[in-house]
N, C-alpha and C positions, 0 to 999 in steps of 0.2 A: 490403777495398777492392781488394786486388790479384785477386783471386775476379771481381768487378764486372766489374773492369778486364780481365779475361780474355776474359767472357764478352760486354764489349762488342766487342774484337776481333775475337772468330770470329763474332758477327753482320756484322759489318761484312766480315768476308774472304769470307762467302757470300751475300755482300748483292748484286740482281738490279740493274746497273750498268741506272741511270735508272728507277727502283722508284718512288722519291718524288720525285722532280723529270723537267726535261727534257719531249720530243715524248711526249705520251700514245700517235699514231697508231702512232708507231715501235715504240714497247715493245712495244704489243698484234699489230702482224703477225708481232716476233721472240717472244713468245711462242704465240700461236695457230697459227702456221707450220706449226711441229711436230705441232704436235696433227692438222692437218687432212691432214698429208701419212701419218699413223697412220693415221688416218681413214680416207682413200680409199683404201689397204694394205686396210683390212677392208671399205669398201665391193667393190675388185675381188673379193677371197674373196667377197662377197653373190652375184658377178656370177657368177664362175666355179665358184662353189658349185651356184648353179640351173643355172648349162649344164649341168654332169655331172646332176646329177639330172632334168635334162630328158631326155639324150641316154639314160634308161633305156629310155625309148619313147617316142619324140616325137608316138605317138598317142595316147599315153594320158595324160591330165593330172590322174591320180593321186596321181600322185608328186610334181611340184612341190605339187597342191593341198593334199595329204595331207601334207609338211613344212610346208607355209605355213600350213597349219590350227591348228597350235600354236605358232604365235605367241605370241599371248597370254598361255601361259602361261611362255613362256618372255621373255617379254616382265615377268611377273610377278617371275622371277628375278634381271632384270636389273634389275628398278627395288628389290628389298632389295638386290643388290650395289652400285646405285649412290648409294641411300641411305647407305648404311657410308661407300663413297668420299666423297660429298658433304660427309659430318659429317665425317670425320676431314680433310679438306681445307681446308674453314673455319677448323677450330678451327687448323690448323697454320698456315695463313695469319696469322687474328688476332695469335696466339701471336707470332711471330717479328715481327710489326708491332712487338706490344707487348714483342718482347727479353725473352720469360717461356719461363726456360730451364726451369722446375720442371713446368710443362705439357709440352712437346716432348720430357726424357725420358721422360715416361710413356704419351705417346699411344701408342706401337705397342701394347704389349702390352695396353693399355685396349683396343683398336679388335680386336686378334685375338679377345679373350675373345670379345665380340659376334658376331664370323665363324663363330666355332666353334660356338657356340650355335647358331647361325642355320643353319649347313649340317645338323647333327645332326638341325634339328623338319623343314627342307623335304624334306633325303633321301628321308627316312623317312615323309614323308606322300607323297613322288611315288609312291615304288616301293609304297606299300599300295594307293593311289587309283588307280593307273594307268589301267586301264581308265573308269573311272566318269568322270576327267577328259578322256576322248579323247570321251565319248558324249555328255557336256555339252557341248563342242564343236562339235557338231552333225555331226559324221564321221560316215561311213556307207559301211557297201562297202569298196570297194579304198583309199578316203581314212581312213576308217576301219582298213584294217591297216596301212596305210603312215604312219597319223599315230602307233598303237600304238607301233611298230618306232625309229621315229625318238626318239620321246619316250623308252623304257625305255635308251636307249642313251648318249642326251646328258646325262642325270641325273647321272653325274660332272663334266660341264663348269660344270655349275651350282658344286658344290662348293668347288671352283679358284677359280671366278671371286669367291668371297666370299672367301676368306684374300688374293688376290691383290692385291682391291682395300682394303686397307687401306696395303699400298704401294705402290697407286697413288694415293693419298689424300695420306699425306705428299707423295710427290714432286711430284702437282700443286700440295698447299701453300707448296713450298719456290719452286715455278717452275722445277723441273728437266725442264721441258717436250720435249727434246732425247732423255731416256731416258724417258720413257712413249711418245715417238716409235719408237724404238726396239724398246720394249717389243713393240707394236702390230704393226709391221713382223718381226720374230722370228715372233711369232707366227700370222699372216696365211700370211706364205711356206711356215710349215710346214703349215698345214692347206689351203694351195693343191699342195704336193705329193704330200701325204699322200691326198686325196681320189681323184683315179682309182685311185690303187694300191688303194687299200681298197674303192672302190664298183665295177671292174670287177676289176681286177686277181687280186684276192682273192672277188671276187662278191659281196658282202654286200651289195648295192644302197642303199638307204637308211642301213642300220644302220653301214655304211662310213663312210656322212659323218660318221654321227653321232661314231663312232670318232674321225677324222680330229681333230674338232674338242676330243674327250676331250685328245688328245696332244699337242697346240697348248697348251692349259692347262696342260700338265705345263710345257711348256719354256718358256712365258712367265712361268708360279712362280719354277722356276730363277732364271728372269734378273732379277725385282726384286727376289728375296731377297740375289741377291752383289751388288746397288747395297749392297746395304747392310753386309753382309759387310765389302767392300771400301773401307768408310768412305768412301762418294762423296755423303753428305748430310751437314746439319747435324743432323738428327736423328739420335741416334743408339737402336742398339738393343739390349741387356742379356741378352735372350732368359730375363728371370726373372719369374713369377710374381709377386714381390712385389711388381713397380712397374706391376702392375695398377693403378688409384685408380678407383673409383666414382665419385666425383665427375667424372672426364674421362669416364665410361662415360655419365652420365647429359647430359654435356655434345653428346657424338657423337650417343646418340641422340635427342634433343631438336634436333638441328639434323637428322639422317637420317632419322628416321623421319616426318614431315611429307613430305618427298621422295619416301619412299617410297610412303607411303599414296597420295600420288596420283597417283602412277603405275601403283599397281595399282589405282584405278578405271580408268585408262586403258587398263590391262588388260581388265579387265569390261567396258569402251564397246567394245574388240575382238570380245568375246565376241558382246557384242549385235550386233553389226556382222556379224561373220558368221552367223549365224544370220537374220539380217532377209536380206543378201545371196543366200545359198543357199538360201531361198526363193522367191525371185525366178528366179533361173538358178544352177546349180551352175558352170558356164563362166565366168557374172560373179564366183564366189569366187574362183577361179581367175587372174583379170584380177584379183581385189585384192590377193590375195597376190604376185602381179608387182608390182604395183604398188606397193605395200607395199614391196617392195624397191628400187625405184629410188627411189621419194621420197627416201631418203637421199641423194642424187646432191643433193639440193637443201638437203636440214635438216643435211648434214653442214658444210657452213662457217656454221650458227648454233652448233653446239653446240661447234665450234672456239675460236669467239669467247667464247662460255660458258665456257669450261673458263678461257680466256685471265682472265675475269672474275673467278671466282671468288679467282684468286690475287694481282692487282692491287685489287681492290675489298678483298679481305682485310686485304692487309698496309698497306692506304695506311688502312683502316677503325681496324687496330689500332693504326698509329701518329697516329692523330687527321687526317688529311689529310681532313677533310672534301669540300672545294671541289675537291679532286683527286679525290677517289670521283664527285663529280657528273658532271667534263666525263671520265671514264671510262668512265661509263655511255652518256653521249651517241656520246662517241667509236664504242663497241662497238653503237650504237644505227644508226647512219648507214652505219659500213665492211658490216654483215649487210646489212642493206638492197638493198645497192646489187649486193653478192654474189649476194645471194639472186636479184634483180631479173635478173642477168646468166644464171643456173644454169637455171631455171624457163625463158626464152625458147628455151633451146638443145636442151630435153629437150623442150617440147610442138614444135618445128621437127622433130625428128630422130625422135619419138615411133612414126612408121610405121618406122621402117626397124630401129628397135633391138626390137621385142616380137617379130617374126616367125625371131626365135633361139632362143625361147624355148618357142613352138608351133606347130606346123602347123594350129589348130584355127582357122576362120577366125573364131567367135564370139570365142573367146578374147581373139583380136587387134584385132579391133572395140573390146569393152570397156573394155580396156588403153590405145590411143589415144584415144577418148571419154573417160575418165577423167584422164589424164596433159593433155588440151587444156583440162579441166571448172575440174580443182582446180588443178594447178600454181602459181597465181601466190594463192594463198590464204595460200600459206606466206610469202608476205611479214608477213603478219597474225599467224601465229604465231609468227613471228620477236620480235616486241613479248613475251609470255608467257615465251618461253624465255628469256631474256636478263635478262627485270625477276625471274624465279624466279632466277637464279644468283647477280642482284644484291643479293637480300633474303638469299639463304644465307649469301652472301660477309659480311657483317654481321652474322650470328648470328640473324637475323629469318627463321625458317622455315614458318612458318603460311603466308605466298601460297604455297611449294612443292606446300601443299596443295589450297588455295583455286583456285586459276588451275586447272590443269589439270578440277577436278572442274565447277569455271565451266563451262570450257566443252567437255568430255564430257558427263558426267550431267545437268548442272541443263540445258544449250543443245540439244547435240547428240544425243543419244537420243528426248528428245521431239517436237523436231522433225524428225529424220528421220522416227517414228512417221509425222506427219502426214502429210508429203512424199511417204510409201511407199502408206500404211494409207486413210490419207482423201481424200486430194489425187491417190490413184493414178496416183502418176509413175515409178514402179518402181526402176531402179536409179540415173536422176536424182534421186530423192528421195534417197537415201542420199548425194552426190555434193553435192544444193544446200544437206543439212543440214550438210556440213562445213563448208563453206564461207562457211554462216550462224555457226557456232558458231566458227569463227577469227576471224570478222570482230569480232562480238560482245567475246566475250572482249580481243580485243588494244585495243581503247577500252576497259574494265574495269581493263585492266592496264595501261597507259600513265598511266590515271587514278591509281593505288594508286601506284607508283613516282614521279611526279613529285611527288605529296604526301611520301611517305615522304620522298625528298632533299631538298626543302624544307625539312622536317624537322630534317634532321640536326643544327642545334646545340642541338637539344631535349634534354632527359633524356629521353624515352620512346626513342630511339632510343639514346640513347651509352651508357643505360643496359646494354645488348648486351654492349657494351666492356668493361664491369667484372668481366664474368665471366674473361676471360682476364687482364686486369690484378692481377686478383687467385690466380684459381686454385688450385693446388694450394702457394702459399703461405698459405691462410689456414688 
């Protein structure tokens, strides 16, 4: 009893003041706050990351095209590290909803094993495949060695980035939103300093950044390993082998690996995308990989509010708050919205004056503004997807993680571009009217699936979710 009685307290003494009660609107900007002001930390690195790699020769759009051509796969990277985060995030949420301390000491080193694993097969496949991966790409030329150079170089950050996000998994679980803020921020600054030393300073042009961004990972490891060190979670960590538990291992990935998987179709809808693109004009690739970077200026307060989600929808999931999970949703459904709605007008208004830092090419800058005017306000539409996927995580329901994105990439948006481009010969409007179609689509698809799903919720098909953590590694 007196055990019980302990480990109700220290729930209770690291319990997020207005979790399960009180203003929904409040909780979610003090929690999201943080996340988005991380966020825009690594958004400015996007920014000032492509100035220096622009300013290698602002005639040449090699270089930005030829990083921004691997995207995708680095894009691949990020969606198994964010898989890991996702799962081990969920389940810590639930967990501590449900005050199941038998779960929460074993997550971390359940969730490393998987990291480990995980960096060992992609390592190892990048650096064997390297080339072969840059040619499927559709690189060629000077985008072709510049994409080479960038890729063999950044292949440690990938690394980092999977051990790291396992605590960053706990700490979004826990809602210690303030130090993955932090985290973000540590990290940002150092590979916003780090980048000119390394890409002229030192001359290594491309392979600098790539450096730059190696070393950012180091010092961002450092720092959410002594959160924890420093016993500043309720999770704590043992650093022993033996409170591994498979059962937590199959619980993580059963909630990550849906995440993942479709997000690396959304990787290969990349894949396809440039190649259909640079087809068309190599300059219009060029314009997407900009563009591709700023879009974040507008998706980064969706996935703010996402993050905020997962750990509010969590713990109010695992403590039964059902009817609090629903006007959660909405809450985080209407504040994006209106976000999104504000972010989107200010970039297609400003759209001429901000691409022309980026190129002297004047096709370039053409594209870049036709594009940022075309799609812009489409992400209000994907705002519905991103949001109803974090919702479903948050509750241990990770099949839409899968289902939504591949909706509407592969099954919407590839086929229809086809047409758009292939048959309808609208060229790089095709490409532009099939996203737009496939956001659209999709976010009625998804709106549809979620408002059933919370309807739902005093079903056993859904609370059923719940018992995995209620139960856990007590049984």
């Amino acid at each position: 009893m007196e055990h019980h009685q302990g480990d109700e307290s220290t729930f209770a003494s690291k319990e997020i003041k207005g979790m399960y009660d009180g203003p929904i609107l409040k909780l979610l900007v003090k929690l999201s706050l943080p996340i988005f002001a991380g966020m825009v930390f690594q958004l400015l690195y996007n920014i000032t990351d492509t100035i220096w790699i622009s300013r290698i020769d602002l005639a040449d759009p090699s270089y930005v095209g030829g990083t921004g051509i691997i995207f995708p796969i680095m894009f691949f990277a990020m969606a198994i590290g964010h898989g890991i985060l996702i799962g081990v995030s969920s389940l810590v949420a639930r967990s501590i909803g449900a005050r199941n301390r038998e779960v929460l000491s074993r997550t971390a080193e359940s969730g490393l094993i998987i990291a480990i694993v995980v960096t060992v097969l992609v390592v190892v496949s990048c650096y064997i495949f390297a080339e072969r991966i840059i040619r499927a790409l559709g690189a060629v030329g000077d985008y072709y060695t510049h994409a080479l150079e960038y890729f063999l170089y950044i292949i440690p950050a990938a690394a980092l980035m999977f051990i790291s996000n396992v605590f960053f998994g706990i700490i979004q679980g826990e809602g210690l939103m303030d130090k993955m803020m932090k985290a973000m921020i540590i990290g940002t600054l150092t590979n916003m300093v780090l980048d000119p030393v390394f890409i002229f300073l030192l001359g290594m042009k491309v392979k600098g950044a790539a450096v730059a961004t190696d070393i950012a990972q180091v010092v961002v490891l450092i720092y959410v390993v002594s959160i924890f060190l420093r016993k500043k979670a309720l999770v704590q960590i043992d650093w022993k082998v033996k409170n591994v538990d498979f059962s937590i291992v199959r619980q993580i990935v059963a909630i990550g690996l849906p995440q993942t998987a479709g997000q690396i179709m959304m990787s290969v809808s990349f894949l396809v995308f440039n190649r259909i693109v640079i087809s068309i004009d190599p300059h219009a690739l060029t314009a997407f990989s900009l563009c591709g970077r700023f879009d974040m200026v507008v998706i980064t307060p969706i996935f703010a509010i996402a993050s905020a989600l997962i750990t509010m929808v969590g713990q109010n999931y695992g403590r039964g708050n059902y009817d609090r999970v629903k006007n959660i949703w909405w809450a985080g459904m209407l504040s994006a919205s209106a976000v999104v709605t504000f972010v989107a007008a200010i970039m297609v208004i400003f759209a001429p004056a901000i691409y022309p830092f980026f190129s002297d090419v004047d096709s370039v800058i053409r594209y870049a503004v036709l594009q940022t005017r075309i799609i812009e306000f489409s992400f209000l539409f994907a705002t519905i997807g991103i949001l109803a996927r974090s919702t479903f995580q948050a509750m241990g329901y990770p099949m839409p993680a899968f289902f939504i994105p591949v909706l509407r990439l592969v099954a919407i948006a590839i086929p229809v571009v086809y047409l758009y481009v292939y048959v309808l010969n609208l060229g790089i409007y095709g490409v532009w009217f099939g996203v737009i179609t496939a956001n659209c689509v999709s976010a009625g698809v998804s709106l549809f699936w979620i408002s059933r799903a919370l309807n739902r919720l005093s079903s056993d098909g859904l609370r059923s979710n719940n018992r995995v953590v209620e139960t856990g590694a007590n049984e």
